[in-house]
C-alpha positions in Angstrom: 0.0 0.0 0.0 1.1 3.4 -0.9 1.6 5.8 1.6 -0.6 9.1 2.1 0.2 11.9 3.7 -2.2 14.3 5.5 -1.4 17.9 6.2 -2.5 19.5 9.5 -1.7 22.9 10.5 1.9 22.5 9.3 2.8 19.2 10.5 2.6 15.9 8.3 1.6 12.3 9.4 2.0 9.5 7.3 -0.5 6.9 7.6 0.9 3.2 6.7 -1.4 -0.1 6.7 1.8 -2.2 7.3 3.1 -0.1 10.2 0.7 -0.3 13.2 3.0 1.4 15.5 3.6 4.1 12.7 -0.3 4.3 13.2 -0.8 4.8 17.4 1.3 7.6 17.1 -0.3 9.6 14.6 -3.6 9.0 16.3 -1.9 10.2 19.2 -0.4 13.2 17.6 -3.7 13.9 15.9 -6.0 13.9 19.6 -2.9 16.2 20.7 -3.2 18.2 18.1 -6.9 18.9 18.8 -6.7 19.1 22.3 -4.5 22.1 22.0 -6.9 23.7 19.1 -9.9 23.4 21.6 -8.0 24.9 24.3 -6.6 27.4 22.1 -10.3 28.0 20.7 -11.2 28.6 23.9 -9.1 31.1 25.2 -10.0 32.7 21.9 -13.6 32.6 22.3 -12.7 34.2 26.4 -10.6 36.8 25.2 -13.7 38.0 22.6 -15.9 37.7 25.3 -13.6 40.0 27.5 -13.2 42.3 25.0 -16.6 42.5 23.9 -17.4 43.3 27.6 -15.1 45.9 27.7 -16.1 47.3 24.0 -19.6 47.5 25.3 -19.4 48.4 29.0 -17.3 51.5 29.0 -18.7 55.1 28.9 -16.7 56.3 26.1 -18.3 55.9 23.0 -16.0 53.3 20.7 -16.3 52.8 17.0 -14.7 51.1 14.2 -14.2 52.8 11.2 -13.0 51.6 7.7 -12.2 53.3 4.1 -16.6 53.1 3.9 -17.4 54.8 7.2 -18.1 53.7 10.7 -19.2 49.2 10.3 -19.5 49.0 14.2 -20.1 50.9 17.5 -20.9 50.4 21.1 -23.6 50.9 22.9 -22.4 54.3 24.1 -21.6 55.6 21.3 -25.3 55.2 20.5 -26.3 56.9 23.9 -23.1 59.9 23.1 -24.3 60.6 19.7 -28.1 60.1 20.1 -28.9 57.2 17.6 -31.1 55.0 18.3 -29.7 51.6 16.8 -26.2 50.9 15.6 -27.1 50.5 11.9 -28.7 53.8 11.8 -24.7 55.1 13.4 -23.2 53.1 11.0 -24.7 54.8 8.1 -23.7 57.8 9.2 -20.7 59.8 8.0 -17.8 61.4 10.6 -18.8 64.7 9.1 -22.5 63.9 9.5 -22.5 63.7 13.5 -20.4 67.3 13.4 -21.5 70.7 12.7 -20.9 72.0 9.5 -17.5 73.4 10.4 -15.3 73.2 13.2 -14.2 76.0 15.7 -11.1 77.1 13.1 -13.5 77.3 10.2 -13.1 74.2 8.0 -15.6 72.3 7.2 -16.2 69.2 8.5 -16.4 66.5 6.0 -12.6 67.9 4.7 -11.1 68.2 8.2 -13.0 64.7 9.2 -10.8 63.0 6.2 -7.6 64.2 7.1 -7.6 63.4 10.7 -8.9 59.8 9.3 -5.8 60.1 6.6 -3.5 60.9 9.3 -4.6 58.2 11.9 -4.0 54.8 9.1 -0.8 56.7 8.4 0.9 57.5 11.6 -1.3 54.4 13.8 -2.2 56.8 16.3 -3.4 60.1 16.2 -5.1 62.5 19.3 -7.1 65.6 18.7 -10.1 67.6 20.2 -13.5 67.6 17.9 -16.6 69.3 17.6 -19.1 66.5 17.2 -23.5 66.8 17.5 -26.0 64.5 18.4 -28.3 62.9 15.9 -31.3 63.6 17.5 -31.2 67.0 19.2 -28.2 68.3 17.0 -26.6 70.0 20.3 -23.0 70.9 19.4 -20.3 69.5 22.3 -16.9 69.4 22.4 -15.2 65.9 22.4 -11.7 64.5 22.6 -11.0 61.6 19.9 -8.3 59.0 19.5 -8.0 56.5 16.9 -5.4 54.0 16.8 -4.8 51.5 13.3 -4.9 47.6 13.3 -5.6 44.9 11.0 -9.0 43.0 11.2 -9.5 40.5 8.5 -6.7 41.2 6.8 -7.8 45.1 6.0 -6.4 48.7 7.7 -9.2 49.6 9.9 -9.1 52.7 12.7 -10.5 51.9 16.5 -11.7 55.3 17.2 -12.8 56.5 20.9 -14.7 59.6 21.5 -15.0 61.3 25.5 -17.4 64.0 25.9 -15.2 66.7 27.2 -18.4 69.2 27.7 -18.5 68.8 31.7 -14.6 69.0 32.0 -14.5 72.5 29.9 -17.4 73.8 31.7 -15.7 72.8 34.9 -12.3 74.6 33.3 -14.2 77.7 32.4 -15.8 77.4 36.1 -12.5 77.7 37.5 -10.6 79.9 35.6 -14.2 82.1 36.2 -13.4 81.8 39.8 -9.3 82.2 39.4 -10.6 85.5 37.5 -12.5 86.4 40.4 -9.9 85.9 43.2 -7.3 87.4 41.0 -9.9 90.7 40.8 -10.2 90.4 44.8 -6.9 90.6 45.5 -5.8 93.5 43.2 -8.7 95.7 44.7 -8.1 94.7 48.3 -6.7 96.8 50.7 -5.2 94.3 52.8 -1.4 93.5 51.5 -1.3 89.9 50.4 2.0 88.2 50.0 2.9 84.6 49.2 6.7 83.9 51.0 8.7 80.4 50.6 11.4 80.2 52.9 10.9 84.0 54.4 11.5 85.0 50.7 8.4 87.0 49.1 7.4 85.2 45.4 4.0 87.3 45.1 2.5 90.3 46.4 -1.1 92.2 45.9 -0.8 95.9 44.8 -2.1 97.2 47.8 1.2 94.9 49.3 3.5 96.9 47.0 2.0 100.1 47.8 2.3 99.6 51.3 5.9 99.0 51.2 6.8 101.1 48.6 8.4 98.5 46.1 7.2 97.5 42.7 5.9 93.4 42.2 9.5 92.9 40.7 11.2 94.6 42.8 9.7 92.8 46.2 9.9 89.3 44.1 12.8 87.2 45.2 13.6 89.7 48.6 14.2 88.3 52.0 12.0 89.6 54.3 14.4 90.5 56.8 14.8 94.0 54.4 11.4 95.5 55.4 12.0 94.6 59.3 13.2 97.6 61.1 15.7 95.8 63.4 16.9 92.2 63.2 15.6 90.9 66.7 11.9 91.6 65.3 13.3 89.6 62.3 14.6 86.9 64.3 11.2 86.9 66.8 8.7 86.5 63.8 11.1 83.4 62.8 10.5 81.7 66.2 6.5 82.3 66.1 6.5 80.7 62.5 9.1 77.9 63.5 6.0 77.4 66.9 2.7 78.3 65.0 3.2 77.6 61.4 3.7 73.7 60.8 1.1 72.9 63.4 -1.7 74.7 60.4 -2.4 78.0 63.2 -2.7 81.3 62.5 0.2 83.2 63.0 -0.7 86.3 64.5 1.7 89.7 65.1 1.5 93.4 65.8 5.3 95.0 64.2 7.0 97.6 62.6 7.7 97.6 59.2 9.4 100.2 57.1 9.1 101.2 53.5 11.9 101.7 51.0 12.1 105.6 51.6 12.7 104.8 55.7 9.4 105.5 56.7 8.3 103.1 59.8 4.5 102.1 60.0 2.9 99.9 62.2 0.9 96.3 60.8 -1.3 93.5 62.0 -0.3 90.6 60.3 -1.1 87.5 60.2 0.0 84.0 58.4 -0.7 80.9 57.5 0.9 77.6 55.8 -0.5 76.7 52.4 0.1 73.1 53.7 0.8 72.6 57.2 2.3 69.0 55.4 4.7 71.0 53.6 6.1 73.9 54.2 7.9 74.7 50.5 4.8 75.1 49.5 4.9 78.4 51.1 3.3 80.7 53.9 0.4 83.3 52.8 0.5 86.7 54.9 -1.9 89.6 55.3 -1.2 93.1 56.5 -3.1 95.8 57.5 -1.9 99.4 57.9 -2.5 100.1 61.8 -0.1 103.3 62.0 -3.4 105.5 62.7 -4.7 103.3 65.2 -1.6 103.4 66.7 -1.1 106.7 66.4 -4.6 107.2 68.0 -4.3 105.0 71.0 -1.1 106.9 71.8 -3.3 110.5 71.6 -5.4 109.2 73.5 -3.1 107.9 76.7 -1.7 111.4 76.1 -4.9 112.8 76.0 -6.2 110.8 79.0 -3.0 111.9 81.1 -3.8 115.7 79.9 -7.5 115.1 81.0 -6.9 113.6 84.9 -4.2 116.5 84.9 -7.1 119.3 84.2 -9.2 117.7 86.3 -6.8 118.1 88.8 -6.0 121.6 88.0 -10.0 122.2 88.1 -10.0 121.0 91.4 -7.4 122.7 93.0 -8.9 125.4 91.0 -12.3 125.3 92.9 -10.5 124.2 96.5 -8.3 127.5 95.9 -11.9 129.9 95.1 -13.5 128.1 97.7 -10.4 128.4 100.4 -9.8 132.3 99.7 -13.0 133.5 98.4 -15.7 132.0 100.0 -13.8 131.1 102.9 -12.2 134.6 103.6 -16.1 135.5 103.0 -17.0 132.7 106.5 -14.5 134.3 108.5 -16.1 138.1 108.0 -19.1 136.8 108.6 -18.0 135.8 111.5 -16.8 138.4 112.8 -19.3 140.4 112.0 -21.4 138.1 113.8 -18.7 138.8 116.9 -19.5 142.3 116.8 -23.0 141.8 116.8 -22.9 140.4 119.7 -20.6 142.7 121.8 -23.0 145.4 120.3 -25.8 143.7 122.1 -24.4 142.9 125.2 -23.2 146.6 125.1 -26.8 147.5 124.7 -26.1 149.4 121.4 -28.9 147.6 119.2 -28.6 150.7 116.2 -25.1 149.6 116.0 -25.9 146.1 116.1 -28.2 146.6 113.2 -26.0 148.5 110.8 -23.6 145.3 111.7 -26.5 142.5 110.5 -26.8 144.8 107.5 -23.0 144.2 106.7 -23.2 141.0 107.6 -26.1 139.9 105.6 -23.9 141.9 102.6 -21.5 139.8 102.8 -23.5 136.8 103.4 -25.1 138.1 100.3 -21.4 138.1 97.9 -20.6 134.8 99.9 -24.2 133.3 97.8 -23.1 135.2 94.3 -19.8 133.4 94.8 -21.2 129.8 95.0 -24.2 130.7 92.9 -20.7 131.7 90.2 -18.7 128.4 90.9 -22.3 126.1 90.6 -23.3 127.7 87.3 -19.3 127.2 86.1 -19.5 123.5 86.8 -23.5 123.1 85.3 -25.6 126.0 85.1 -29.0 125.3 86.1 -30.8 127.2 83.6 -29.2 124.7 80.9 -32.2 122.0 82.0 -34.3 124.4 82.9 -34.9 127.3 80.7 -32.5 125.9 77.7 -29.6 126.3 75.9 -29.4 130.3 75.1 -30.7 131.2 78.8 -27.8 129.2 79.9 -25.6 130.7 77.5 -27.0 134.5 78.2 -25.8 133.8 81.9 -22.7 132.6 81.7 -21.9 134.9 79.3 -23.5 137.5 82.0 -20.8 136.5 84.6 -18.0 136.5 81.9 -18.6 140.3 80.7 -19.2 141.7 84.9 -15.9 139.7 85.7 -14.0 141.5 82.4 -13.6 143.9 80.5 -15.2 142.0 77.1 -18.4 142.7 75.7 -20.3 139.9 74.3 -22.4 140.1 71.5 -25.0 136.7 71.2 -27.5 136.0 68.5 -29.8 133.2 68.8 -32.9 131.8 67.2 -34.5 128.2 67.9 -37.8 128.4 66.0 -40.0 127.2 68.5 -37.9 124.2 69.9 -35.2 123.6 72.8 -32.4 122.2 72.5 -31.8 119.1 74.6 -29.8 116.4 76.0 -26.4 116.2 74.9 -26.7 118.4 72.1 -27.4 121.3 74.4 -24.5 120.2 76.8 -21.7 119.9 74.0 -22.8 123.4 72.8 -22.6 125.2 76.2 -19.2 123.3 76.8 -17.9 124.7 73.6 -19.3 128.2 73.8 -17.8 128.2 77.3 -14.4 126.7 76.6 -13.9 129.0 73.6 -14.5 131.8 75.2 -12.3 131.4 77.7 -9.8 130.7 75.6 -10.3 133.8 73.8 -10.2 136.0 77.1 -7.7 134.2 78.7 -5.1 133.5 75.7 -6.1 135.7 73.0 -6.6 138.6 75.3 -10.3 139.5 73.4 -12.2 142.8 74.3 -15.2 141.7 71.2 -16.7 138.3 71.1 -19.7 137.8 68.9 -21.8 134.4 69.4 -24.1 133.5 66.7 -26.4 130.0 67.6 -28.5 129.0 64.3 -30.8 126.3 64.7 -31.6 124.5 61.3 -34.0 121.8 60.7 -31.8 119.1 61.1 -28.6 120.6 62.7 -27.5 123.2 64.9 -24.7 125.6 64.0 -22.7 127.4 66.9 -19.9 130.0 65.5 -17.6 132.2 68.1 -15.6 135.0 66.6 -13.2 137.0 68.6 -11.1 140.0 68.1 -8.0 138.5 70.3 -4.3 137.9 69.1 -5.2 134.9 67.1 -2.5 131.8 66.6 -1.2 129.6 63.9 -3.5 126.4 64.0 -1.1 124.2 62.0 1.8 124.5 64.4 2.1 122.4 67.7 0.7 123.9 70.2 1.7 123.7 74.5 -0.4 123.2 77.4 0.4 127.5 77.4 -1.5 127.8 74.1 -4.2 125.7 75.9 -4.1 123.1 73.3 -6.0 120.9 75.6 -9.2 123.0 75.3 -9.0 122.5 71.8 -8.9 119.2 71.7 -11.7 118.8 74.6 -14.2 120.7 71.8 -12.7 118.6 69.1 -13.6 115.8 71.4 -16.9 116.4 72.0 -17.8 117.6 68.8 -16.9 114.0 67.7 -18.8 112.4 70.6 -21.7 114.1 69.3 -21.3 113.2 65.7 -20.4 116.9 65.0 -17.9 119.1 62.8 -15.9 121.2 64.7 -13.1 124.0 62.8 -10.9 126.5 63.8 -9.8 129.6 61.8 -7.2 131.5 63.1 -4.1 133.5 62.4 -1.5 135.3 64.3 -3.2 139.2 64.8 -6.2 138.0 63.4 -8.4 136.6 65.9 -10.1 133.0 66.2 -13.1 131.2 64.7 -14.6 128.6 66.4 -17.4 126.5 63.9 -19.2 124.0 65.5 -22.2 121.8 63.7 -24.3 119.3 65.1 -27.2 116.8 64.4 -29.9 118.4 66.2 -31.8 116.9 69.4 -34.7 118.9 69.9 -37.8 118.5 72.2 -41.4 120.4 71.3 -41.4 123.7 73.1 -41.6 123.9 76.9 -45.0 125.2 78.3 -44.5 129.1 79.7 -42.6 129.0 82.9 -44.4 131.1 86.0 -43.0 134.5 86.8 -40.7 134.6 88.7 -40.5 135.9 91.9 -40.7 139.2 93.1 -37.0 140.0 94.7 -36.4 142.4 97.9 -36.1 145.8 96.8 -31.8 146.1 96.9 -32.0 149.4 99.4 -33.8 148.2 101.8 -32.0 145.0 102.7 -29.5 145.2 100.8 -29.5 141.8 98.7 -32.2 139.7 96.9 -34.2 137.1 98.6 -36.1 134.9 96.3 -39.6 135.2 98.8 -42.5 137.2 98.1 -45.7 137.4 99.9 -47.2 136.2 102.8 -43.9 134.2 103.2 -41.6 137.9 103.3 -43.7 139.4 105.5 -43.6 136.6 108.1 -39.7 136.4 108.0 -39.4 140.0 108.6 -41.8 139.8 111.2 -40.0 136.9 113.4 -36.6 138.6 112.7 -37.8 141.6 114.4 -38.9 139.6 117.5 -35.5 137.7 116.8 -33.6 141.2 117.3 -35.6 142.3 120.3 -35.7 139.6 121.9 -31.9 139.4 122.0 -32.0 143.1 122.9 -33.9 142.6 125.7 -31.8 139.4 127.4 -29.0 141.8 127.3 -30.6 144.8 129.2 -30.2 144.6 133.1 -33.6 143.9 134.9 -34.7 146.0 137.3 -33.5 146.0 140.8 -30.4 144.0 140.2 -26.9 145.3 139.9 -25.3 146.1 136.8 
């Protein structure tokens, strides 16, 4: 028998009839040989399976594309592009699930070819497209990638399309918020500065402007130039070293200076971009605090000037009280003395014309209290108003000096109240005694204009005037300026000086009124003792004067009489 020879996947078996052996072993060869081609089916048919799993589960849309168009697609593509089954996709051109032209201006169907053109050419190719959906033809932006391979012995392009429309919107979401913050922190007033290693890599205008550099000029400085002394320097570095890695704020009061010298003063504060990492770098805020300095020092110096004037005041009243009234007690008592030894010396006429004296003097002793009491609050200020109070103080200024007064005033039906009232009278008051006391004024004119909604107090004075703008001494009673100044600001006022050296002084003063409807008419007042005939004024009229003349008559006789001798004893 001839042999035959059968060829199976590259290897030959010949089969003899006289060779049984020959014969087992190509049966054996054969089952081998299809044992392997099952198994190697089967890993075949798994690996389609896997990737048909994976060509069908993922979210980006996944196409095959040859020289006729698109033959196959997954099912998100379908759900990306809106079609509703994959042969209507497949019919479809690149160019017809586009607009008609890209961003640049081409059109679609030309571009579409030559990105095609360049993927079989170059085996991969990665670009950003404009595609639409079929079904609502919204235009979104998508990122494509298509790699060549062989499949069935033909060039064909796997193509994978990811809507990129959320992650743009995001993109233009943040660089619409980067826009933002940047606009933030070139309009802020608080100097921003980002530091790495103490060394400044950013600063904020109003940073720059604070310090007096330019952004290039501060980029790439150590920090240790704008200190003003290196132990501040060195302090700051051991609250960063304690504060900083542990992701607290790092808070300071110090003294910077600018690039011309000037010192200022600066809250700062900062904090660690990452408390994790420190070369990422420390973000620091300023804020200008040399006015608030510079007012907490006026006012400790303003507070020392006050206690010291109250002092002064005090001494001031302990002094008028001491030698005035006091030297006023002690003739009183005397005359008192004399009195007596007048009555026990049975000379009542003489007696009387002492009581007269006395009750003189008793009389200047009441003036002089009734002066100091309506310098510390004068009562007519809550009783009668503002210009009553005014008209009398001003009263006592022009009997005590040689100054006339000149005051104009107008309230249309309304009083002034409440603290309103008080800051004006304090004003009026401390301005004129500045003008008699330091300006040496024989003219003052007061003018008090009451506006619908404010109240305008202006005192002019003929004096020696001064130079406002220079520093002024505790002489130039700079401390009853800045009293008025004071209180004009406590009342949410204006207050102005005018003034020049021969020129006399201005003193404006505006408020917010306080007013309070017009007081009901206030009784008469009463009827005084006539001057000659007791020689002072005692508020009583009446019934009530009559009676107290009456009982000191009997007071005066009565004491007369005790002091006569009775009869039949010895003198």
């Amino acid at each position: 028998m001839t042999p035959k020879q059968h060829i199976r996947s590259g290897k030959t078996a010949e089969w003899r009839h006289d060779a049984p052996e020959h014969t087992e072993a190509a049966n054996e060869a054969l089952r081998k040989e299809i044992a392997e081609r099952r198994l190697s089916d089967e890993a075949l048919r798994r690996s389609e399976t896997k990737f048909r799993t994976l060509y069908d589960s993922t979210s980006n849309a996944i196409m095959l594309l040859g020289e006729n168009g698109f033959f196959d697609c997954n099912p998100a593509a379908l759900a990306v592009f809106g079609c509703a089954t994959r042969e209507e996709f497949c019919a479809k051109h690149p160019a017809d699930l586009s607009p008609p032209t890209q961003p640049d201006g081409t059109d679609s169907r030309t571009l579409a070819n030559r990105q095609i053109a360049k993927g079989l050419e170059k085996g991969s190719h990665q670009f950003e497209w404009m595609h639409k959906r079929a079904d609502t033809g919204e235009a979104f932006p998508a990122e494509v990638l298509l790699n060549a391979m062989e499949l069935d012995g033909k060039r064909v392009l796997l193509a994978s399309v990811q809507n990129i429309s959320k992650g743009r919107q995001m993109e233009a979401r943040i660089a619409e918020a980067m826009k933002q913050q940047q606009a933030i922190l070139e309009v802020s007033p608080i100097g921003i500065s980002l530091n790495k290693g103490r060394v400044i890599q950013w600063s904020n205008p109003a940073h720059c402007a604070m310090f007096g550099y330019t952004l290039e000029e501060l980029r790439g400085m150590d920090t240790s130039v704008l200190f003003v002394c290196q132990e501040d320097y060195e302090r700051v570095g051991r609250e960063i070293a304690l504060q900083i890695p542990q992701g607290l704020v790092c808070t300071l009061e110090l003294e910077f200076k600018r690039k011309n010298g000037a010192r200022f003063w600066c809250f700062a504060q900062g904090r660690a971009l990452d408390a994790g990492d420190l070369s990422a770098g420390v973000i620091w805020m300023l804020i200008d605090i040399t006015e608030r300095r510079q007012a907490e020092r006026r006012m400790q110096i303003f507070s020392r000037e006050v206690v010291t004037a109250r002092e002064n005041e005090k001494r001031h009243l302990s002094s008028v009280l001491h030698h005035d009234v006091g030297s006023l007690a002690v003739g009183i008592s005397a005359y008192l003395d004399a009195i007596e030894e007048d009555l026990r010396s049975e000379k009542p006429g003489k007696a009387l014309r002492w009581m007269q004296r006395t009750r003189r003097l008793l009389d200047e002793s009441l003036q002089r209290l009734k002066g100091i009491a309506v310098e510390l609050r004068p009562p007519e200020l809550d009783v009668l108003g503002l210009s009553a109070a005014l008209r009398q103080h001003f009263s006592l200024v022009t009997k005590r000096g040689g100054i006339r007064i000149r005051f104009k005033a107008g309230q249309h039906g309304n009083r002034l109240i409440g603290d309103t009232a008080v800051v004006l009278f304090r004003v009026a008051q401390e301005a004129l005694t500045n003008a008699v006391t330091h300006g040496f004024a024989k003219r003052v004119a007061v003018d008090l204009l009451t506006l619908k909604k404010e109240v305008r107090l202006t005192i002019r004075d003929n004096g020696t005037g001064f130079d406002p703008s220079k520093k002024m001494t505790l002489s130039m009673s700079h401390l009853g300026l800045r009293v008025m100044r004071e209180m004009a600001d406590f009342a949410g006022g204006a207050f102005t000086i005018d003034s020049s050296p021969g020129n006399g002084t201005t003193v404006r003063l505006t408020l917010p009124i306080a007013t309070a409807p017009a007081a009901p008419p206030l009784p008469p007042p009463p009827r005084p003792w006539p001057a000659g005939r007791r020689g002072r004024d005692l508020e009583l009229t009446g019934a009530a004067a009559r009676e107290e003349t009456k009982a000191r008559g009997r007071n005066i006789r009565s004491a007369v009489r005790s002091l006569r001798p009775r009869k039949g004893s010895r003198a």
